[in-house]
C-alpha positions in Angstrom: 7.8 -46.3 -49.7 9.6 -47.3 -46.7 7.8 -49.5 -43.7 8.1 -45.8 -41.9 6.7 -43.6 -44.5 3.6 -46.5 -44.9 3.1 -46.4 -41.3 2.9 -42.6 -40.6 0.3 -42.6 -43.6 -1.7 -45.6 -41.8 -1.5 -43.5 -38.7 -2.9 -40.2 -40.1 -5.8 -42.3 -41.7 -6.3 -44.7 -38.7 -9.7 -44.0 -36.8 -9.3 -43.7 -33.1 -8.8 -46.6 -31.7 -9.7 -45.7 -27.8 -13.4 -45.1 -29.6 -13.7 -48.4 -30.9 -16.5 -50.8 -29.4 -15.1 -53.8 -27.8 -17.5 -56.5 -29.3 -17.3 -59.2 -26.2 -17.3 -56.5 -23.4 -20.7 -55.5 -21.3 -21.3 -53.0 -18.4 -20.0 -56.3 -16.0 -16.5 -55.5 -17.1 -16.2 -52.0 -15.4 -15.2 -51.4 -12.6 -17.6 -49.5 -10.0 -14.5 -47.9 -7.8 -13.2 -46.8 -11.5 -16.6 -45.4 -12.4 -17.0 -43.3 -9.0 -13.8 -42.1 -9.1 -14.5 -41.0 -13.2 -17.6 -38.9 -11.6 -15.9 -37.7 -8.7 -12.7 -36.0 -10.7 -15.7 -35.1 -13.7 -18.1 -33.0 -10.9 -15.3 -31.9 -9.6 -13.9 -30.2 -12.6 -17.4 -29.0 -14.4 -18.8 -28.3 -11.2 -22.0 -29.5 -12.7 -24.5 -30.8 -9.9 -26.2 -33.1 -12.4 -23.5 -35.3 -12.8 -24.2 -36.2 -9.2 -27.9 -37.8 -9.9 -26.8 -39.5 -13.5 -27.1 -43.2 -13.4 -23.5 -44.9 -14.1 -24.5 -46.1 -17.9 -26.1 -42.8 -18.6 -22.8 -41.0 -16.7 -20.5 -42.7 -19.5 -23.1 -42.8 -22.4 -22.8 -38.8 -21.8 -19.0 -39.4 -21.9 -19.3 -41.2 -24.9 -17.3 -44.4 -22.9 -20.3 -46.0 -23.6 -21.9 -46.3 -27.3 -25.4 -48.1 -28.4 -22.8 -50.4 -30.0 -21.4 -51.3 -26.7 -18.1 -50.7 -24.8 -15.8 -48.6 -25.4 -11.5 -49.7 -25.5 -11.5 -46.4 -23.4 -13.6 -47.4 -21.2 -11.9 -50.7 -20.8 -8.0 -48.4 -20.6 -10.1 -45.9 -17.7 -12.4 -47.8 -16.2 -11.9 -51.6 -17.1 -11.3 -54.3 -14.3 -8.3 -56.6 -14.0 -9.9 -59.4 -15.2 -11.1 -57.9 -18.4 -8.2 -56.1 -19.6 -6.4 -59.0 -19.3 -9.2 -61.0 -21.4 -9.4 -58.3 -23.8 -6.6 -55.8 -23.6 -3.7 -57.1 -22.2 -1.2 -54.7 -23.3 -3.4 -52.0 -21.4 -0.8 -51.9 -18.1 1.5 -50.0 -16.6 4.7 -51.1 -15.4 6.9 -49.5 -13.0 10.0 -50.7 -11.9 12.7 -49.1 -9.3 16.4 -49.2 -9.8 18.9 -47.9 -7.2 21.9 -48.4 -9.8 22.5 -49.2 -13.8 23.7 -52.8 -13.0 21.2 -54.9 -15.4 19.1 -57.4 -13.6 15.9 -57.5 -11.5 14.6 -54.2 -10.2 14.6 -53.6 -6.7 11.1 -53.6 -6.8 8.2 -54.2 -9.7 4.4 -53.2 -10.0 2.5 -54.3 -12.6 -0.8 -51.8 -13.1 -3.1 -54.0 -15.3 -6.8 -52.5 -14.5 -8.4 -48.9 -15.0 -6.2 -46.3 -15.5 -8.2 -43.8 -12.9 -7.3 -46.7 -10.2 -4.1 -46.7 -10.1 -3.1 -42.8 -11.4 -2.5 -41.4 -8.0 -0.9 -44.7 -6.5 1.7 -45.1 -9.1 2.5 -41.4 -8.2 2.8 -42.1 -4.8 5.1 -45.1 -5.2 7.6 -42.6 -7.3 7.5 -40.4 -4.2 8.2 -42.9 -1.8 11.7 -42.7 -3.2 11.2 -38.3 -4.2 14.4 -37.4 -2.0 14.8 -33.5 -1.4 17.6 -31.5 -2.7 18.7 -28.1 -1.3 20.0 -24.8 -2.5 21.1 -21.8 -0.1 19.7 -18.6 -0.6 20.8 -16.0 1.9 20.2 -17.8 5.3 17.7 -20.1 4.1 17.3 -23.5 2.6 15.3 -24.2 -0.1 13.8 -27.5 -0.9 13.5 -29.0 -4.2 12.2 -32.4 -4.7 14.1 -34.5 -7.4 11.1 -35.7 -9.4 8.5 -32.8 -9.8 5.1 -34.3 -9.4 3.6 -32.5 -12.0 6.0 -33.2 -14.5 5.8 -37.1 -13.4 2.2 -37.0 -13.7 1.9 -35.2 -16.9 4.7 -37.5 -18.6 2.3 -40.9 -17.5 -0.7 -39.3 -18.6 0.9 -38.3 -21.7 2.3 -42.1 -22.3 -1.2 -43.6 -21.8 -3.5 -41.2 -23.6 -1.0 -41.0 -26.6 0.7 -44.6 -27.0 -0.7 -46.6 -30.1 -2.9 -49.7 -28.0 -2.6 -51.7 -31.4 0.9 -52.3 -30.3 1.3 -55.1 -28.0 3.9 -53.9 -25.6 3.6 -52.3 -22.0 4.4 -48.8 -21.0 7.3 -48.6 -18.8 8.1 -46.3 -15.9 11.5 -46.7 -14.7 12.8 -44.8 -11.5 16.7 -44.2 -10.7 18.0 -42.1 -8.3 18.4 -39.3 -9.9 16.3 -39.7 -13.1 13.2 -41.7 -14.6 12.7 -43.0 -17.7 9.1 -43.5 -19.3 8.7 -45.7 -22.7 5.5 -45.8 -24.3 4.5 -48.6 -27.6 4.1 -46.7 -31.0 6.5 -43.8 -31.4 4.9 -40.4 -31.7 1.6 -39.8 -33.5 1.8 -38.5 -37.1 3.3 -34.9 -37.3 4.7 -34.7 -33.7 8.5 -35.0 -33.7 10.4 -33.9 -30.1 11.8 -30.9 -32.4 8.0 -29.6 -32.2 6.3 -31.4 -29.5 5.5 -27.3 -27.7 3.8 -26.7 -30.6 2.1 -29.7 -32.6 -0.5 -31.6 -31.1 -2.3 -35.0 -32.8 -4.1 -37.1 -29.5 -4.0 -40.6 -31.2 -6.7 -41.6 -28.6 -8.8 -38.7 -28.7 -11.7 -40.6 -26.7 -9.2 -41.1 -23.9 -7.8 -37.4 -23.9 -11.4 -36.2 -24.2 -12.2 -37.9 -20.9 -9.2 -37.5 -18.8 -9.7 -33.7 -19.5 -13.6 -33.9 -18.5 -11.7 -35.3 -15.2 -8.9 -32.2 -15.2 -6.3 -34.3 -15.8 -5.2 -32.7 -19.3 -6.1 -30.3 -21.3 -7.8 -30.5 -24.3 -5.5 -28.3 -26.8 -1.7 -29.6 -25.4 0.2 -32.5 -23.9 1.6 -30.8 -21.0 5.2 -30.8 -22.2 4.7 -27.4 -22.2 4.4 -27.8 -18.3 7.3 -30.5 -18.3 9.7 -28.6 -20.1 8.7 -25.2 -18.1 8.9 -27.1 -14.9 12.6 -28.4 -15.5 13.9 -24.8 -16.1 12.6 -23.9 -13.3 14.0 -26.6 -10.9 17.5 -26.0 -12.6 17.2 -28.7 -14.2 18.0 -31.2 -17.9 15.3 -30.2 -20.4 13.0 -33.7 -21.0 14.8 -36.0 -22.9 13.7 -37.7 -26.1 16.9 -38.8 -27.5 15.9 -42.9 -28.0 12.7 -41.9 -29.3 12.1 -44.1 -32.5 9.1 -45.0 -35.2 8.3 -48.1 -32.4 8.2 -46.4 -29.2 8.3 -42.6 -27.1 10.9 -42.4 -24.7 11.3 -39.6 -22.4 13.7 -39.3 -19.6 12.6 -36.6 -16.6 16.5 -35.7 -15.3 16.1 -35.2 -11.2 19.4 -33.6 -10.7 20.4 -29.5 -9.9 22.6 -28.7 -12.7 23.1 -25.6 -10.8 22.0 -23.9 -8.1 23.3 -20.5 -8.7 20.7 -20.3 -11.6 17.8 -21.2 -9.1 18.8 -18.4 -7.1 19.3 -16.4 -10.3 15.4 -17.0 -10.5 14.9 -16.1 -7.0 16.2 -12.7 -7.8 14.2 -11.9 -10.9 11.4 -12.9 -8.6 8.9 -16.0 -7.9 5.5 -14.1 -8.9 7.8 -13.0 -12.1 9.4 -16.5 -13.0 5.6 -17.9 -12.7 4.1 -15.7 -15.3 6.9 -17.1 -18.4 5.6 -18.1 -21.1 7.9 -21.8 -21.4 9.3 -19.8 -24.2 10.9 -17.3 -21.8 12.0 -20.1 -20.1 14.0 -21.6 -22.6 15.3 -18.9 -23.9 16.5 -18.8 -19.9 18.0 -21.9 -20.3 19.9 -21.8 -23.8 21.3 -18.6 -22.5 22.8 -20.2 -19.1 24.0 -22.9 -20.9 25.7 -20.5 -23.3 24.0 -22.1 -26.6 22.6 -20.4 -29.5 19.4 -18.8 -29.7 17.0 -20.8 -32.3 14.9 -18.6 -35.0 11.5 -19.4 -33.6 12.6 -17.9 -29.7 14.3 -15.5 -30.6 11.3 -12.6 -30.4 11.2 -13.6 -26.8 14.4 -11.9 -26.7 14.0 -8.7 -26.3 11.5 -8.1 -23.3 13.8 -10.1 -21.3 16.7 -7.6 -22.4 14.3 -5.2 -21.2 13.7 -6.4 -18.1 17.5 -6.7 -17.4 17.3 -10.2 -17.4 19.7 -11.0 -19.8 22.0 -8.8 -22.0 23.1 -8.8 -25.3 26.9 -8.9 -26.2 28.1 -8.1 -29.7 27.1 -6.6 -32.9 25.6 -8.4 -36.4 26.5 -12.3 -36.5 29.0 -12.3 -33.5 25.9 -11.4 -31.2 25.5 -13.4 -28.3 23.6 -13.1 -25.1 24.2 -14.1 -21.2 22.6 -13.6 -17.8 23.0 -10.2 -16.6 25.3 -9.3 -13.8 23.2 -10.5 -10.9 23.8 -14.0 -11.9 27.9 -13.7 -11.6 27.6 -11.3 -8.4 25.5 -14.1 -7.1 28.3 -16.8 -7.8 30.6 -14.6 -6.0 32.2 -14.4 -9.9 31.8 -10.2 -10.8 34.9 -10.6 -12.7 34.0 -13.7 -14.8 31.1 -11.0 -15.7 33.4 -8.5 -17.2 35.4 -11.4 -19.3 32.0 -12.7 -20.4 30.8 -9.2 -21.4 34.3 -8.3 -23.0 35.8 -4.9 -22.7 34.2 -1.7 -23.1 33.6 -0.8 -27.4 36.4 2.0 -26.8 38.3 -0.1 -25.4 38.4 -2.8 -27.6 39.2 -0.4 -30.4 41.5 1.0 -28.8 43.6 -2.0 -28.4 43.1 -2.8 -31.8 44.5 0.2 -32.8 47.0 0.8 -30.8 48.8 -2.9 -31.8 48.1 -1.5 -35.7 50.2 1.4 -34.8 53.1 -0.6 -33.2 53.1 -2.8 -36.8 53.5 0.7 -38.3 53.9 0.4 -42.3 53.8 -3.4 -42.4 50.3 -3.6 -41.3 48.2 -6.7 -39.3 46.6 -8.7 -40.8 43.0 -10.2 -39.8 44.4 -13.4 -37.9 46.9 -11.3 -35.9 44.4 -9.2 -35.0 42.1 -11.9 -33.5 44.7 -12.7 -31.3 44.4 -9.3 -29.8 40.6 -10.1 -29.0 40.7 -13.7 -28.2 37.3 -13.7 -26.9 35.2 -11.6 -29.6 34.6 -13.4 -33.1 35.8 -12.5 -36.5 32.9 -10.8 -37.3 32.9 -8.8 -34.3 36.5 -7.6 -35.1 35.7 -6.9 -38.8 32.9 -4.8 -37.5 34.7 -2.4 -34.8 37.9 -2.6 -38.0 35.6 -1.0 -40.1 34.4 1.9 -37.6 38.2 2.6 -37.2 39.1 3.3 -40.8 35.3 5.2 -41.3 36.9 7.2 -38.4 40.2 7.6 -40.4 42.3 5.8 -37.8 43.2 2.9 -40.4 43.4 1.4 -43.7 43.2 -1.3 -45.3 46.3 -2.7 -48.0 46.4 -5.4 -49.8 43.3 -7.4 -51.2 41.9 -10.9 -50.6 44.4 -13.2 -47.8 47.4 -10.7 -48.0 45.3 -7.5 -46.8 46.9 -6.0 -43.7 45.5 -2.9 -41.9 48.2 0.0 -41.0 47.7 3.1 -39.2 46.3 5.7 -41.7 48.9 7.8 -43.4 51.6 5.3 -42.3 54.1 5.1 -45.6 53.3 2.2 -47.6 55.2 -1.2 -47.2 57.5 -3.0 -49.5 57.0 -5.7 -51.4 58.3 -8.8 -50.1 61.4 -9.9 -52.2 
């Protein structure tokens, strides 16, 4: 077996690590600001009163945090001071770094977060805002702000890096700020059966202690990772989908993009409607996005398909293999492009066959064959052709000669070529 296959089978057999007891650690090594702030976001969310009177231990004994054995590492990764991560799990820290260009040296500035994760969750936030600059998009007479780095998308990438990175690993988790982009890397690649082909769908917390607590606090939830949320969020910003791309067997990285692609699509969005664009599924919304950027379809969205053809949404082009789909008519009226519309959409049926026909009719008895014939139809596909070819000759307009590479279609009852000499 190869060192990959051996570790992906250690990995699905591996016990949670987050719920292992940290032999040398007591009660001493919390911190209390940590635990306040755990009971805080936990009332909060349960909106259970009793959490309120619950001495600290028995607070995380409830939480499991704390086990007759002793001290949780999730406690420590939550809750732990300074001090004793760095005695006991040094690789526990966050690191974020700001870069205003791609020239390699130090950053322009450099945290290091070694010390309970629910200490430093909102600050590390705020210190990516500092930097959040607005970008803007016209629609009608007013400006619409849209901030380059969507907190929620920020938040749920860092949550995801520390609830789901492998702790046996020594390295840090990185969050890396540019201008217009961040990158976050995370130690231990993804857990066993996640891949970024199925990340929406497949979900394996390698520290399920961690994930448990952090949705006690409402930071996750339970059944997902929240790239549902980051991916849904991006589409909606007009914006790159997350980007796994250097995503290896060691490590997770994931790049949020910051930039517009284009703002015509956000107004797009505007049209179909806010309260609308806020009840898609993120399947909807990728659909959205596969169909502005003109690529194909895949299998498993493809029943999302037809309410959004519908709902006028989108529009389907074609027949058989050549269909495709685009954005309906609003979104090239709205780019001031109506007739980039009617190229995209192709001529009318009729009309298509009627050109066909009418350049089989000048070729008289020698016939056209298939390749000349795409070149009357430049934009439709083969199969497309072939298909409004064959409604022709079932209406008896044409035939077909010939067999195989040397078939050419003449006008019906057109006399018979010669043989070439």
């Amino acid at each position: 077996m190869t060192p990959d296959m051996l570790k992906r089978i250690f990995d699905e057999a591996a016990p949670d690590f987050s719920a292992e007891v940290c032999k040398r650690a007591t009660p001493a090594d919390l911190d209390p600001a940590a635990i306040k702030q755990f009971r805080r976001r936990w009332q909060g969310h349960s909106k259970n009163p009793q959490l309120r009177t619950l001495s600290d231990e028995q607070l995380l004994r409830d939480a499991g945090l704390i086990t007759p054995d002793g001290i949780t590492y999730a406690a420590l990764i939550l809750l732990g001071r300074q001090v004793a991560l760095g005695r006991f799990l040094a690789q526990a820290e966050v690191i974020f770094e700001y870069r205003s260009t791609e020239v390699p040296g130090p950053a322009n500035q450099r945290d290091e977060y070694r010390q309970g994760f629910l200490l430093f969750y909102d600050k590390l936030w705020d210190t990516v805002n500092l930097r959040n600059d607005l970008q803007h998009y016209q629609e009608g007479f007013v400006m619409h702000p849209v901030p380059t780095f969507s907190e929620q998308s920020v938040r749920e990438a860092t949550l995801n890096a520390v609830s789901h990175r492998d702790y046996r690993h020594p390295g840090s988790v990185f969050v890396r700020q540019f201008p217009r982009r961040i990158e976050i890397v995370s130690p231990g690649g993804f857990p066993a059966g996640v891949s970024p082909e199925n990340i929406l769908y497949r979900q394996n917390a390698r520290n399920r202690l961690i994930a448990d607590n952090l949705a006690r606090c409402g930071l996750v939830e339970r059944a997902g990772q929240g790239a549902n949320r980051m991916f849904a969020e991006s589409v909606r910003q007009g914006k790159r989908l997350p980007d796994f791309t250097h995503t290896d067997q060691f490590q997770v990285s994931l790049t949020l993009h910051g930039q517009i692609q284009d703002p015509d699509f956000l107004r797009f969005l505007e049209k179909v409607g806010p309260d609308r664009v806020e009840t898609f599924a993120v399947e909807d919304l990728l659909v959205l996005d596969r169909v502005h950027r003109e690529q194909r379809v895949p299998d498993e969205l493809r029943e999302r398909l037809r309410p959004l053809i519908a709902e006028g949404i989108i529009e389907r082009v074609g027949h058989g293999r050549g269909v495709r789909y685009m954005l309906s008519r609003k979104f090239y009226e709205m780019k001031g492009r109506p007739g980039s519309y009617t190229r995209e959409r192709g001529l009318d049926r009729e009309q298509n066959k009627s050109l066909l026909l009418n350049h089989i009719r000048r070729c008289g008895a020698a016939g056209a064959p298939l390749g000349e014939l795409t070149q009357v139809l430049p934009a439709l596909s083969v199969d497309q052709i072939r298909h409004l070819l064959k409604e022709l000759r079932q209406e008896q307009q044409i035939t077909l000669q010939g067999k195989g590479p040397a078939s050419r279609w003449c006008p019906r009852n057109a006399p018979a070529a010669s043989p070439p000499t």
